[in-house]
MITIBA-998425 format. One record per residue (C-alpha): x, z, y; residue in three letters. Coordinates in Angstrom, 3 decimals, padded with zeros to 6 digits, always signed. Layout:
BEGIN
+----------+----------+----------+------+
:     east :       up :    north : rest :
+----------+----------+----------+------+
:        X :        Z :        Y :  ala :
...
+----------+----------+----------+------+
end
This chain:
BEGIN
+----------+----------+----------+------+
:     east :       up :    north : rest :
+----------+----------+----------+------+
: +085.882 : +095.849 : +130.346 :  unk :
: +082.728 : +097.127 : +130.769 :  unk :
: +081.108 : +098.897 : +127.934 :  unk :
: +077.459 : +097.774 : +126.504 :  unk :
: +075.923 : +097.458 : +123.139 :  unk :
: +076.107 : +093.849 : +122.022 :  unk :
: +072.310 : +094.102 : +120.134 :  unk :
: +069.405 : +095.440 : +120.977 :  unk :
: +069.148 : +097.355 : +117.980 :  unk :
: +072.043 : +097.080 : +115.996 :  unk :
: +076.422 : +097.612 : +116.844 :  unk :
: +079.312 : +095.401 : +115.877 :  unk :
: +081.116 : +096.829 : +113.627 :  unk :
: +084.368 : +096.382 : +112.165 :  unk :
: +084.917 : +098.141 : +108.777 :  unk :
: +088.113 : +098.115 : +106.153 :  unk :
: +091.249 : +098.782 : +105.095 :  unk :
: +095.017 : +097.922 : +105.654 :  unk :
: +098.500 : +098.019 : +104.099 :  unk :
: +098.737 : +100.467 : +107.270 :  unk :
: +097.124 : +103.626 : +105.668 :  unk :
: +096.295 : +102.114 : +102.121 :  unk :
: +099.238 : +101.688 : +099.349 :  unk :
: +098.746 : +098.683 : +097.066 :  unk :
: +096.697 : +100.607 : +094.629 :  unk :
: +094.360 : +101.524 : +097.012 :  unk :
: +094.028 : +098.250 : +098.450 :  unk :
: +093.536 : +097.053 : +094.601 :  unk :
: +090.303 : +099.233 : +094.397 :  unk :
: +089.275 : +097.802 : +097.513 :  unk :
: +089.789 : +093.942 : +096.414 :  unk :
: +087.131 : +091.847 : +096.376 :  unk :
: +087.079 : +088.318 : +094.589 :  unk :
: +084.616 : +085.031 : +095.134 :  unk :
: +082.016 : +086.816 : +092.831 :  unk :
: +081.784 : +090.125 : +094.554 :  unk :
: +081.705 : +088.675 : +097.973 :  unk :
: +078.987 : +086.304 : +096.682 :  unk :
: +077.152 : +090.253 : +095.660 :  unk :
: +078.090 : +091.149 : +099.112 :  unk :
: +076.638 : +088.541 : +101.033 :  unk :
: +073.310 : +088.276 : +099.065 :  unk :
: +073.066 : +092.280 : +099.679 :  unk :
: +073.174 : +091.848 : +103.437 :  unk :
: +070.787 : +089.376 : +103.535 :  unk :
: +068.271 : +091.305 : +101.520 :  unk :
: +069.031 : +094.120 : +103.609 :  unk :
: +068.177 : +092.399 : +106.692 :  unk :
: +072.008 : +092.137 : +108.217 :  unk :
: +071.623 : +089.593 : +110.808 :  unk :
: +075.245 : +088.517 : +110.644 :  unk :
: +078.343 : +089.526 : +108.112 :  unk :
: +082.149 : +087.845 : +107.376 :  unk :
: +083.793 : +089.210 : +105.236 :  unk :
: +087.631 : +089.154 : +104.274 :  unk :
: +089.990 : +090.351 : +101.186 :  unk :
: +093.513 : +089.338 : +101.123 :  unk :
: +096.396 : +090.444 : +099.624 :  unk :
: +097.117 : +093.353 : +102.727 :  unk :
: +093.750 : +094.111 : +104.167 :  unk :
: +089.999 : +094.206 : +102.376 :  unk :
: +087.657 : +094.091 : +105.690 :  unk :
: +083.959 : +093.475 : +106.495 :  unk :
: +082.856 : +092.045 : +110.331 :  unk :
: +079.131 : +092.699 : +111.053 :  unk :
: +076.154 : +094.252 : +112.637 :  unk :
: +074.506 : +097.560 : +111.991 :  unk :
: +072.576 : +100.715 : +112.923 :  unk :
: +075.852 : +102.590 : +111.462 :  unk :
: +078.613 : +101.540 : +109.878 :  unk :
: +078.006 : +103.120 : +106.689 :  unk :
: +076.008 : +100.260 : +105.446 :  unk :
: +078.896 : +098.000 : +105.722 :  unk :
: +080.623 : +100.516 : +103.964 :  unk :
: +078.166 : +101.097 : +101.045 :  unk :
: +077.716 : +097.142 : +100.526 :  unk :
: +081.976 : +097.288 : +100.466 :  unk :
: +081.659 : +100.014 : +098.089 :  unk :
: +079.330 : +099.015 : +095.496 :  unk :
: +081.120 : +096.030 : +094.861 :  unk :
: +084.627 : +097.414 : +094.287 :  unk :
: +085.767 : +099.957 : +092.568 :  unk :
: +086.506 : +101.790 : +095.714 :  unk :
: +084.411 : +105.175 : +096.513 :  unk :
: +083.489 : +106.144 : +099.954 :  unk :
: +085.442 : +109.381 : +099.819 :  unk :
: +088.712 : +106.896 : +099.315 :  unk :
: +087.251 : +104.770 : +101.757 :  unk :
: +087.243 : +107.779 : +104.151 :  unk :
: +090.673 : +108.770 : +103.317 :  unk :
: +092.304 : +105.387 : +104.673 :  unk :
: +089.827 : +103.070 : +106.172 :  unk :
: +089.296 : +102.501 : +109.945 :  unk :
: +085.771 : +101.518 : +111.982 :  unk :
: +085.679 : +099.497 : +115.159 :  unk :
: +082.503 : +099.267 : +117.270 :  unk :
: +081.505 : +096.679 : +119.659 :  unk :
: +084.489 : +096.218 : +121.879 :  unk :
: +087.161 : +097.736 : +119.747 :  unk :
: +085.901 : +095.583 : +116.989 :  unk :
: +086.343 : +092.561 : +118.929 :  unk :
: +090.126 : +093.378 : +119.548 :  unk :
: +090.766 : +093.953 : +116.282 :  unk :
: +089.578 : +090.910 : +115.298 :  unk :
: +091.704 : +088.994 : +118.008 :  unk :
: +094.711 : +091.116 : +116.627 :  unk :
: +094.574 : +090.383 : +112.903 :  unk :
: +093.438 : +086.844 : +113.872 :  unk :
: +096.678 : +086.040 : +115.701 :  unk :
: +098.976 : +087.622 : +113.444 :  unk :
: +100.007 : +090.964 : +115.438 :  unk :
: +098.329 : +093.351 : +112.415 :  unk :
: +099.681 : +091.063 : +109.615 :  unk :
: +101.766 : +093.018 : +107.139 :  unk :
: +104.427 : +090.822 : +107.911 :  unk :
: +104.501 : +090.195 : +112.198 :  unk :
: +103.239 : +086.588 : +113.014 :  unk :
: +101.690 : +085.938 : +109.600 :  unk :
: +099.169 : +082.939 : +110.434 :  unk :
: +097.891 : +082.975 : +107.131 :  unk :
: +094.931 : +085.394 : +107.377 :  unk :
: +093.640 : +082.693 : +110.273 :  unk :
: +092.867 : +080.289 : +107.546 :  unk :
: +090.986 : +082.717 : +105.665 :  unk :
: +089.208 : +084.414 : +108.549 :  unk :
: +087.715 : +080.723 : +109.203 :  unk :
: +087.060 : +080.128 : +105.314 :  unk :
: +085.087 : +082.958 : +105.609 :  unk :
: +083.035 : +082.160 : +108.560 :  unk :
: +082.101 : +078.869 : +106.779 :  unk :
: +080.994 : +080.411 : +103.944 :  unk :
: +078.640 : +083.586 : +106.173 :  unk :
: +077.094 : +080.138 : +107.935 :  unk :
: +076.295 : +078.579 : +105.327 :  unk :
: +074.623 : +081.795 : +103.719 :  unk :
: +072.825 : +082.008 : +107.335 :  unk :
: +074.847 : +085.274 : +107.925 :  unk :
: +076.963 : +084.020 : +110.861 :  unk :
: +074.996 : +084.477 : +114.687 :  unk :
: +075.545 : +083.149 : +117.877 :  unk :
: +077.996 : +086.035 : +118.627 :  unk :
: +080.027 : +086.062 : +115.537 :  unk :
: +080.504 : +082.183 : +115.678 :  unk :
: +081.567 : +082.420 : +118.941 :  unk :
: +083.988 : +085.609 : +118.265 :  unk :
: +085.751 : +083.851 : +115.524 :  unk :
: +085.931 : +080.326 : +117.810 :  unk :
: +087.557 : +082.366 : +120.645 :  unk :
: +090.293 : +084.155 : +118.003 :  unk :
: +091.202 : +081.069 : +116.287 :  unk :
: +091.926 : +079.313 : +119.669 :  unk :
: +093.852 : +082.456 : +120.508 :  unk :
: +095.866 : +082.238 : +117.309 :  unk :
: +096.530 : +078.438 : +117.929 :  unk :
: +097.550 : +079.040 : +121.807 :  unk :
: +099.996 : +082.235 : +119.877 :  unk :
: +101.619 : +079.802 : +117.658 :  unk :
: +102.184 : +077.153 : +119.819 :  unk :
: +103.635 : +079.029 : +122.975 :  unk :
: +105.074 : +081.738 : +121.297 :  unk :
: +108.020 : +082.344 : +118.705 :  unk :
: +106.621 : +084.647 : +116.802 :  unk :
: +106.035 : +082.980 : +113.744 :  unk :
: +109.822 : +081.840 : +113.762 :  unk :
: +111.404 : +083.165 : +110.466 :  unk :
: +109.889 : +084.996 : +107.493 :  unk :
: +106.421 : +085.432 : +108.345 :  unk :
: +104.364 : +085.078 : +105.294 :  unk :
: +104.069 : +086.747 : +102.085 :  unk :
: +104.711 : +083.633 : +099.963 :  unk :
: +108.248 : +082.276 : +102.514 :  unk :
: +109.290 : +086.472 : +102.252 :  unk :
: +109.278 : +086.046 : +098.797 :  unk :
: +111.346 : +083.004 : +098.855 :  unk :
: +113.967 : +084.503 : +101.267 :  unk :
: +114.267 : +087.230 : +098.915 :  unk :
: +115.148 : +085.264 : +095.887 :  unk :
: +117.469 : +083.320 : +097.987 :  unk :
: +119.326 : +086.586 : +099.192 :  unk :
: +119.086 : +088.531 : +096.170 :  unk :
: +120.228 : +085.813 : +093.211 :  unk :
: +123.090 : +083.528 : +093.156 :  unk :
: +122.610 : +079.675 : +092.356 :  unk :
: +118.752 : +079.795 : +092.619 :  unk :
: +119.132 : +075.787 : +092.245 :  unk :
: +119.874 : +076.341 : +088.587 :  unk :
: +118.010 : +078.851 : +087.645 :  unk :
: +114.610 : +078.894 : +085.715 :  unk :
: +111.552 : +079.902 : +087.727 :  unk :
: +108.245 : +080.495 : +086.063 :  unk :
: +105.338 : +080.489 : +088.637 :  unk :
: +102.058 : +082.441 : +086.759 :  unk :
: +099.198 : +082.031 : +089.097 :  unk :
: +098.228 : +079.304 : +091.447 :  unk :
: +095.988 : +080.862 : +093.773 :  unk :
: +096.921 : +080.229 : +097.511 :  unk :
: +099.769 : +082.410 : +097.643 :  unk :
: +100.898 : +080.975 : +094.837 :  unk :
: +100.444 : +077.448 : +095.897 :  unk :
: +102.051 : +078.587 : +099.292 :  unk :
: +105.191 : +080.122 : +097.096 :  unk :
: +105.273 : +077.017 : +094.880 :  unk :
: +105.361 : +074.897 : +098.247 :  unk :
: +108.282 : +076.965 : +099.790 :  unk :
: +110.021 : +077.164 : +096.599 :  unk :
: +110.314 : +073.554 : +096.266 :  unk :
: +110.832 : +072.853 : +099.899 :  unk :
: +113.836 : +075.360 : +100.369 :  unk :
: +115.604 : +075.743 : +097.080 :  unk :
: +115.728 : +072.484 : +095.260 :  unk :
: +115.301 : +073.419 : +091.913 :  unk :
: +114.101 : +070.885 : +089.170 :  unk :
: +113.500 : +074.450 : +086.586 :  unk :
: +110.187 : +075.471 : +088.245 :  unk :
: +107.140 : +075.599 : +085.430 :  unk :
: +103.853 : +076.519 : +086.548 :  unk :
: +100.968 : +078.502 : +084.319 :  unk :
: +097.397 : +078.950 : +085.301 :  unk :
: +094.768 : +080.327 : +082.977 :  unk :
: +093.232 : +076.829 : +083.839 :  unk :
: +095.642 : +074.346 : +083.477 :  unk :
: +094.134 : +071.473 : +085.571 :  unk :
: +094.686 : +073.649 : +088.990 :  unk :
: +098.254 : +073.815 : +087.860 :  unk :
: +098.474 : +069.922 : +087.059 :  unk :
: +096.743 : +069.558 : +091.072 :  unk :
: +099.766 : +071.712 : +092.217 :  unk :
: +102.230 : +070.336 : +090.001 :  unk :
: +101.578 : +067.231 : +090.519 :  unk :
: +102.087 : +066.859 : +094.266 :  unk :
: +105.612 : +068.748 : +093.647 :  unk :
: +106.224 : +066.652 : +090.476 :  unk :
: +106.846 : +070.169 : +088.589 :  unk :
: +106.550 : +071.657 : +084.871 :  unk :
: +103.071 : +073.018 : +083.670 :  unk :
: +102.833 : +074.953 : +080.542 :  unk :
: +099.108 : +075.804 : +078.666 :  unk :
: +098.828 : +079.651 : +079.284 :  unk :
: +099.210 : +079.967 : +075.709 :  unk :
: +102.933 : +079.264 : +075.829 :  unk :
: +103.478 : +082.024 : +078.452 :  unk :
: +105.245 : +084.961 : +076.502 :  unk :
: +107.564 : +081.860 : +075.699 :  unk :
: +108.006 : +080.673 : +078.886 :  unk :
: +108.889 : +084.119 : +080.190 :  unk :
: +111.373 : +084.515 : +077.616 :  unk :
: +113.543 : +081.505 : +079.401 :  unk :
: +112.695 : +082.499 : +083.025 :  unk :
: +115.612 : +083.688 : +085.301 :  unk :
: +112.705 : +084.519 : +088.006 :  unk :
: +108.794 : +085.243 : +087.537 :  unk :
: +106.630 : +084.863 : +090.359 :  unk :
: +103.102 : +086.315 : +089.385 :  unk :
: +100.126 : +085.439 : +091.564 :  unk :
: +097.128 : +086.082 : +089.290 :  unk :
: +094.611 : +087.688 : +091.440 :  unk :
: +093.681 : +089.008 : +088.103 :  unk :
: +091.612 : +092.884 : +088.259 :  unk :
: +093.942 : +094.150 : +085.527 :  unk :
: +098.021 : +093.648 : +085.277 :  unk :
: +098.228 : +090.473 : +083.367 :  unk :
: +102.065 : +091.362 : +082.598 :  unk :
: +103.520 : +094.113 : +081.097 :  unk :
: +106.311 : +094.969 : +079.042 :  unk :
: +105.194 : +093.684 : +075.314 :  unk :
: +105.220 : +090.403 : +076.847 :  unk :
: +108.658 : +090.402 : +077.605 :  unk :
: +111.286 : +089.724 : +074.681 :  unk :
: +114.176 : +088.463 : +076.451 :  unk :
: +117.077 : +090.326 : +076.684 :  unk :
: +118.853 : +088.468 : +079.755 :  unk :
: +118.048 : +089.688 : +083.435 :  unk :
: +114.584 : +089.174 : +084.864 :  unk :
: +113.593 : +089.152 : +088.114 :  unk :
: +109.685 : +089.608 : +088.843 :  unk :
: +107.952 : +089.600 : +092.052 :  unk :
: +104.644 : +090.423 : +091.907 :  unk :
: +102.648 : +089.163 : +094.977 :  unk :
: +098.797 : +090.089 : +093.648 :  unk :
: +096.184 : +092.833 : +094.861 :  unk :
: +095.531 : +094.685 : +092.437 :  unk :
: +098.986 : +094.423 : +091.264 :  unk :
: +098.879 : +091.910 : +088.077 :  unk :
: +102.147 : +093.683 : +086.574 :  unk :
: +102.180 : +096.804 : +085.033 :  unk :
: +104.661 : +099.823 : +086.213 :  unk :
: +106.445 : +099.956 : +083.017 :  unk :
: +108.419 : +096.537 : +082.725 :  unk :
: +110.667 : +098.935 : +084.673 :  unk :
: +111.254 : +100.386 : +081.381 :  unk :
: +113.324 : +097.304 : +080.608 :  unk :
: +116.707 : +097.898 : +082.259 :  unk :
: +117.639 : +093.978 : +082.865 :  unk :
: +114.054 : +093.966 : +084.378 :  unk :
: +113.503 : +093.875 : +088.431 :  unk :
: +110.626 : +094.252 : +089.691 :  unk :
: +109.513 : +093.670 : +093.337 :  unk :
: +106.083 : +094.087 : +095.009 :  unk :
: +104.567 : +092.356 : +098.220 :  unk :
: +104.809 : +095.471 : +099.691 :  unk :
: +108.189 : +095.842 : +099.282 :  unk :
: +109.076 : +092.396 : +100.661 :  unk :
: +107.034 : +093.246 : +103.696 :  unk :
: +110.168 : +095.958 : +104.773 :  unk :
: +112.758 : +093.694 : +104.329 :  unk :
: +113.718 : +092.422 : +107.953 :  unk :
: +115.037 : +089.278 : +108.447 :  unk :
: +117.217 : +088.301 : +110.919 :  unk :
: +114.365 : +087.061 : +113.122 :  unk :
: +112.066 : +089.680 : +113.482 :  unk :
: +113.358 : +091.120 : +116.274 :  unk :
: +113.217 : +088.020 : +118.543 :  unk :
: +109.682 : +088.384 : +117.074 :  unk :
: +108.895 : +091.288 : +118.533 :  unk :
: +109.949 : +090.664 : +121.818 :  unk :
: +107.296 : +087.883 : +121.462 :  unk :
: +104.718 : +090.240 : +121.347 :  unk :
: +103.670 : +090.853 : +125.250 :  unk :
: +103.561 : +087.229 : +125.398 :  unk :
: +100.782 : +087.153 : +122.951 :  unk :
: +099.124 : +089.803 : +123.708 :  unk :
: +099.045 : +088.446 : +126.949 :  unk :
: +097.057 : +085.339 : +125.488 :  unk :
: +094.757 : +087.115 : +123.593 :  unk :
: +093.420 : +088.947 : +126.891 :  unk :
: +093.189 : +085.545 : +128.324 :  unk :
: +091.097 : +084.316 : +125.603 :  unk :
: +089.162 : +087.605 : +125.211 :  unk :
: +088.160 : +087.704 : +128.785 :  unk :
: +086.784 : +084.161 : +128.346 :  unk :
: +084.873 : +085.541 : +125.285 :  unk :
: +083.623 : +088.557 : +127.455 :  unk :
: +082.670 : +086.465 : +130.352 :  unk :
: +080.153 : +084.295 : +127.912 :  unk :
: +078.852 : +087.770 : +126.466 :  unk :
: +078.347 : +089.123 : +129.419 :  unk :
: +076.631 : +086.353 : +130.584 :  unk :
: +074.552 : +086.157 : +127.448 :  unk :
: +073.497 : +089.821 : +127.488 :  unk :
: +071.670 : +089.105 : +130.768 :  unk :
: +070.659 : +085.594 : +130.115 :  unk :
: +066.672 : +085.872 : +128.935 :  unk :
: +066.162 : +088.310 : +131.637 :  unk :
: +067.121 : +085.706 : +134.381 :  unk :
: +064.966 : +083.423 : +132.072 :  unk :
: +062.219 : +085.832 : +132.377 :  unk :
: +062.454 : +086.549 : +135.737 :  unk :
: +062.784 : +082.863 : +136.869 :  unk :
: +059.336 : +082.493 : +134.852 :  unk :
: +057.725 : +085.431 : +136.647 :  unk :
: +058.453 : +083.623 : +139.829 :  unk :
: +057.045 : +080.643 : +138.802 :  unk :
: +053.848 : +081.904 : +138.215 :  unk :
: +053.354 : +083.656 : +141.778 :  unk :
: +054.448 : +080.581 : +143.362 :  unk :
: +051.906 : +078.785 : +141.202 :  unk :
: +049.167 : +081.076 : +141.924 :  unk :
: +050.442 : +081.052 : +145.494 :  unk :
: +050.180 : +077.288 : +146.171 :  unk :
: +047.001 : +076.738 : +144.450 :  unk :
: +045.583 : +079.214 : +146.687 :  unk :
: +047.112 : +077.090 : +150.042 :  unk :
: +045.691 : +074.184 : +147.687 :  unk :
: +042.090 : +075.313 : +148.661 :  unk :
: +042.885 : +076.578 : +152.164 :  unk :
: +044.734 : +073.602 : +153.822 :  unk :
: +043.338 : +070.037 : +153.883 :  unk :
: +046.811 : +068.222 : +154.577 :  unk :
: +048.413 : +070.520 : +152.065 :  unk :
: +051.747 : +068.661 : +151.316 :  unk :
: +052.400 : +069.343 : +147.290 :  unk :
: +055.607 : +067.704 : +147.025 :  unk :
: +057.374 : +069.274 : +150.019 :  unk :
: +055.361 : +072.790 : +148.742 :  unk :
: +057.004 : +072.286 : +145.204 :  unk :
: +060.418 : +071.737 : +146.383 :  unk :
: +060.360 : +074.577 : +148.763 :  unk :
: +059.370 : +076.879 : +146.470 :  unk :
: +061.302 : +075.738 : +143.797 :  unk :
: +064.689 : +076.351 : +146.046 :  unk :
: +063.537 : +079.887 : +146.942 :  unk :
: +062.927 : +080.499 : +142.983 :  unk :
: +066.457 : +079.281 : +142.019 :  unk :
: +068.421 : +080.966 : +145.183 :  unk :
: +066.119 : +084.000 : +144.127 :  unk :
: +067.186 : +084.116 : +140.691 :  unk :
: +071.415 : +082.859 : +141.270 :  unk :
: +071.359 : +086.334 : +143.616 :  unk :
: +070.225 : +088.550 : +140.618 :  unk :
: +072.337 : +086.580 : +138.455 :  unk :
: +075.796 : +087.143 : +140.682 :  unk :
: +074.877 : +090.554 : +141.242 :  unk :
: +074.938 : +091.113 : +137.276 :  unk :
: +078.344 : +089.470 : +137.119 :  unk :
: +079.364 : +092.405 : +139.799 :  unk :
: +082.085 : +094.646 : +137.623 :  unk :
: +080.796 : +097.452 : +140.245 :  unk :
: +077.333 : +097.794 : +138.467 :  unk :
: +076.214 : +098.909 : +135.668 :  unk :
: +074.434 : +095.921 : +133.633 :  unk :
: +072.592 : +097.693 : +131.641 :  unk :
: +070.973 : +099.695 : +134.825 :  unk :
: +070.492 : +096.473 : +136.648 :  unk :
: +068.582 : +094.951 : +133.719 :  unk :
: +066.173 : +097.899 : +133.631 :  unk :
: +065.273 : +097.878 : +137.236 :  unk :
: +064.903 : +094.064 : +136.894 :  unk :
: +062.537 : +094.556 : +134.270 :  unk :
: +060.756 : +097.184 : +135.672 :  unk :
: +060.255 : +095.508 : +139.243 :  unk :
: +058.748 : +092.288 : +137.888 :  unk :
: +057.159 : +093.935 : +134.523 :  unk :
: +059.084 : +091.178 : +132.530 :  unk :
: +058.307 : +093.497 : +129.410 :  unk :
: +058.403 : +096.615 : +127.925 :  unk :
: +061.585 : +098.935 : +129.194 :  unk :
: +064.541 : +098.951 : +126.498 :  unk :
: +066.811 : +101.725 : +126.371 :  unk :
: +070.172 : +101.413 : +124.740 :  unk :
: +070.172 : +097.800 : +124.604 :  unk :
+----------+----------+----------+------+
end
């Protein structure tokens, strides 16, 4: 594809971090909740960012936007984490303009997900758009970017197998219990969290191992009694959770807390304990491994565990890739289109005006001057006029950006525009 800046003044950028390069600790310092990407959004739009989404889920922290130079994205990232730009440096990647875009399409339709053909982070790519609109932070561009992904990611799903099988955090987690203890039907499941991946868990849970033991605690309870209620489940007041705990075969934390919210002092049972901890940061502390009938498994480590399916998966991936080009050259074809647009506009204008000036000068000159047949004859010259420029932009062969100067120039549309 040909290459061109997508602004006049500014680059799209895409800026963040991955379970690729960054462990879960990292990631941790990196997470950003509601609050801080409420700080984040505010910040752009005092700093004049004409469009920002920004993402944090439980394997990638990542802000979409434009910019003079990446580093403010990555300052507004950094002062509202407890991430540092020299840790940001260590394991964080930038996209510009075109790379950007395909990174977008990638993560959008699953094929960067920790876990291959993870639809999940679709959901939340789109949650996030809604909430940049609404904040007046999501352009013409961006809108359209994210449109063009998430019918990429539907077309993916749909003709594709590669979300068959284990392909989500929260169903991992579940195939994990089912292959690691014995009679999960009967044993007692204690879900601590109900964000989405733990309403996601709780769904899958029910759904595949058809247990009647599974109590839920939230720090606030009436989000539990929403989830609870549609599964007809157990919830407990947060108070009662070193309790719970102590008759729990399995522990499924999904806090989204900053700081571990289990440890070992909490823990007074003596029987075996399984605990899978599926939060960034991590909500439970290193040393319940201290405790030898303690297990203790992180969404990282669930994320190596092949199942049977993922390498059918795989071979799924041409296939998608395949549709995401599709898609993206749709995308490029509008953008391309776009960049050139107001010039045409400008141009057509321009042309306008010296047919104007042109027939009001025959005006005075003929005395059977015909101004409906002079209209539409110069009207048809304008547009054939302007549909040549327009399919000679479209030429691959050219360089738009050239073309668009000379354009200018010729006709003095405005002021000439370097590195537009």
């Amino acid at each position: 594809m040909r290459k061109y800046n997508i602004s006049r003044s500014n680059y799209f950028y895409a800026i963040g971090l991955s379970y690729n390069k960054a462990d879960a600790n990292m990631r941790g310092r990196f997470c950003l909740d509601e609050k801080s990407k409420q700080a984040i959004l505010n910040q752009a739009k005092e700093n004049d960012i004409e469009s920002l989404i920004v993402t944090s889920t439980c394997n990638r922290t990542e802000i979409y936007g434009f910019a003079q130079h990446p580093f403010q994205l990555i300052q507004l990232l950094c002062n509202n984490t407890n991430g540092t730009v020299e840790e940001f440096q260590k394991v964080a990647y930038i996209y510009k303009n075109n790379d950007a875009i395909n990174h977008m399409f990638r993560v959008g339709s699953g094929l960067d997900s920790q876990i291959l053909g993870d639809f999940e982070i679709i959901s939340q790519l789109k949650a996030s758009a809604r909430i940049s609109k609404k904040h007046n932070l999501l352009n013409h561009f961006t809108e359209r970017l994210v449109n063009a992904v998430i019918q990429a990611s539907k077309r993916i799903k749909n003709e594709t197998e590669i979300s068959t099988g284990a392909t989500s955090v929260s169903f991992a987690s579940v195939q994990y219990i089912f292959n690691t203890v014995e009679n999960v039907s009967n044993k007692n499941i204690l879900l601590f969290g109900t964000g989405k991946i733990g309403r996601n868990t709780c769904e899958n849970l029910v759904k595949h191992a058809k247990n009647k033991h599974i109590t839920l605690i939230n720090r606030t309870k009436d989000k539990a009694e929403q989830i609870a209620g549609k599964f007809n489940l157990i919830v407990k007041d947060y108070a009662n959770l070193q309790e719970e705990i102590s008759t729990s075969d399995i522990l499924i934390v999904a806090t989204g807390a900053q700081r571990p919210t289990i440890d070992k002092h909490i823990i007074q049972t003596k029987k075996n304990l399984l605990i899978l901890d599926l939060s960034i940061p991590k909500n439970v502390n290193e040393n319940v491994q201290e405790l030898e009938h303690v297990s203790l498994i992180h969404l990282d480590d669930l994320s190596k565990i092949t199942d049977k399916t993922l390498e059918s998966r795989k071979k799924q991936i041409p296939l998608a890739e395949t549709i995401i080009e599709e898609v993206k050259k749709e995308f490029d074809d509008w953008l391309e289109t776009r960049i050139f647009a107001p010039t045409i506009k400008a141009l057509k204008h321009k042309l306008s005006d010296f047919a104007s000036a042109e027939l009001e000068t025959q005006r005075k000159k003929l005395t059977d001057f015909n101004e409906a047949q002079a209209e539409l004859i110069s009207n048809n010259i304008i547009q054939k006029i302007t549909n040549h420029f327009a399919h000679h932009l479209k030429d691959d062969s050219i360089s738009t950006n050239e073309s668009l100067e000379l354009i200018k120039k010729v006709f003095q549309l405005e002021p000439s525009t370097k590195n537009v």
